[in-house]
C-alpha positions in Angstrom: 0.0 0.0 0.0 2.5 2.3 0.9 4.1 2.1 -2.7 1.1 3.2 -3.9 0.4 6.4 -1.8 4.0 6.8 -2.5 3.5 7.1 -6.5 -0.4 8.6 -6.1 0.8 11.2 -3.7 3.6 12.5 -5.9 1.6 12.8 -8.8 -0.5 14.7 -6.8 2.4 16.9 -5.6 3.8 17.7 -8.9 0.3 18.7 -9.9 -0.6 20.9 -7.1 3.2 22.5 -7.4 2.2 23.3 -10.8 -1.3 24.5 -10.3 0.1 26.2 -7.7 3.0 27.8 -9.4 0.5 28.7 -12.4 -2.0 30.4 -9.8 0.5 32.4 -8.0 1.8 34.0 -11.3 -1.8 34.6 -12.3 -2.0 32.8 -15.4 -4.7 33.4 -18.1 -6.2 29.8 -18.3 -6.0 29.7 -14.1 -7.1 33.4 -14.1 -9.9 33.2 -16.7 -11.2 29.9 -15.0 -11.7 31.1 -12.0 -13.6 34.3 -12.9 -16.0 31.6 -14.2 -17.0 30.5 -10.6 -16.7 33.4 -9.1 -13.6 33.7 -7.4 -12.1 37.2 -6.5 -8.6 37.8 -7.6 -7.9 38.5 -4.0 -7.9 35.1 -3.8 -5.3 34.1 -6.0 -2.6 34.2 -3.4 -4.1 32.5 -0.8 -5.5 29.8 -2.7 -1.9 29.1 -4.4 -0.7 29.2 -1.3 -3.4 26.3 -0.1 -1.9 24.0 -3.0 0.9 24.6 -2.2 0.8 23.3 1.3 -1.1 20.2 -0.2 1.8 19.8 -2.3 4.6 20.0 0.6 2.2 18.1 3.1 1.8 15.3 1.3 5.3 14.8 0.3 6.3 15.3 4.3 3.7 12.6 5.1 6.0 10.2 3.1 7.8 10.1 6.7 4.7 11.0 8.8 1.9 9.5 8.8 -0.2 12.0 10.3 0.9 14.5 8.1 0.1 13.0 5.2 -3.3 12.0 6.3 -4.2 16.0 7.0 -2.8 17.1 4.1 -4.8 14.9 2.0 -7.8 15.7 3.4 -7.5 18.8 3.1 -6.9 18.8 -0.8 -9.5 16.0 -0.9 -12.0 19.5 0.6 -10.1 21.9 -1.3 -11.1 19.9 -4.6 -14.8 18.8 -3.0 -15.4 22.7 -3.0 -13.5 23.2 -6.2 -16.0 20.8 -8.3 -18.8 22.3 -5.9 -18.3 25.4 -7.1 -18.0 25.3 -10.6 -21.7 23.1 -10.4 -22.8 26.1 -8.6 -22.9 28.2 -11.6 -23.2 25.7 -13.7 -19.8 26.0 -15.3 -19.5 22.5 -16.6 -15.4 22.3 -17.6 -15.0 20.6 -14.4 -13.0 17.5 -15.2 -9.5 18.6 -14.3 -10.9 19.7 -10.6 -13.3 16.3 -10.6 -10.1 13.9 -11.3 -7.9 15.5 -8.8 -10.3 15.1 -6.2 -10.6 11.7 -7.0 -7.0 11.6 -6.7 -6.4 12.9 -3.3 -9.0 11.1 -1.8 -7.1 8.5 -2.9 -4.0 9.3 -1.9 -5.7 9.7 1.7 -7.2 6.0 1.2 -3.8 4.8 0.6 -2.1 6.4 3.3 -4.4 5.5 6.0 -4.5 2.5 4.7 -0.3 2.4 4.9 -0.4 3.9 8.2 
């Protein structure tokens, strides 16, 4: 089990560090979607800074457990309310945000069950 939260939760890192990385600099595509459903660019910051900390907390709960469990919760919410969201006003382009949610829940499946 843990070789798999090992490989699921790096993918998931690299993808958040990107995301993250792309949402901090305020690129178009991450800029424009997110006008879509609403969110302020006062946001921006803060919510790279959420992926980020996904990205690194995940990665640090390679060594410990807990960590690793928290952190993948917490992206497991942060995409919950993601997909949420963009059904709330009925902005449909929702796969990228619907597959990493099923990702991190589970990468927190497979660290629990690693634990």
């Amino acid at each position: 089990m843990f070789t798999a939260y090992l490989i699921t939760a790096t993918l998931l890192a690299l993808t958040l560090t990107a995301s993250a990385t792309l949402t901090a600099r305020r690129a178009e595509p991450v800029v424009t979607n997110m006008r879509a459903v609403g969110v302020p660019d006062s946001w921006l910051p803060r919510l790279a800074a959420l992926k980020a900390a996904g990205a690194v907390g995940l990665v640090g709960g390679l060594w410990f457990t807990p960590l690793g469990i928290a952190a993948a919760t917490g992206v497991t919410l942060y995409f919950i309310g993601a997909v949420i969201s963009h059904l709330r006003v009925k902005h449909y382009e929702l796969v990228p945000a619907a597959v990493l949610t099923l990702l991190a829940a589970a990468a927190l499946i497979l660290r629990i069950a690693s634990a």
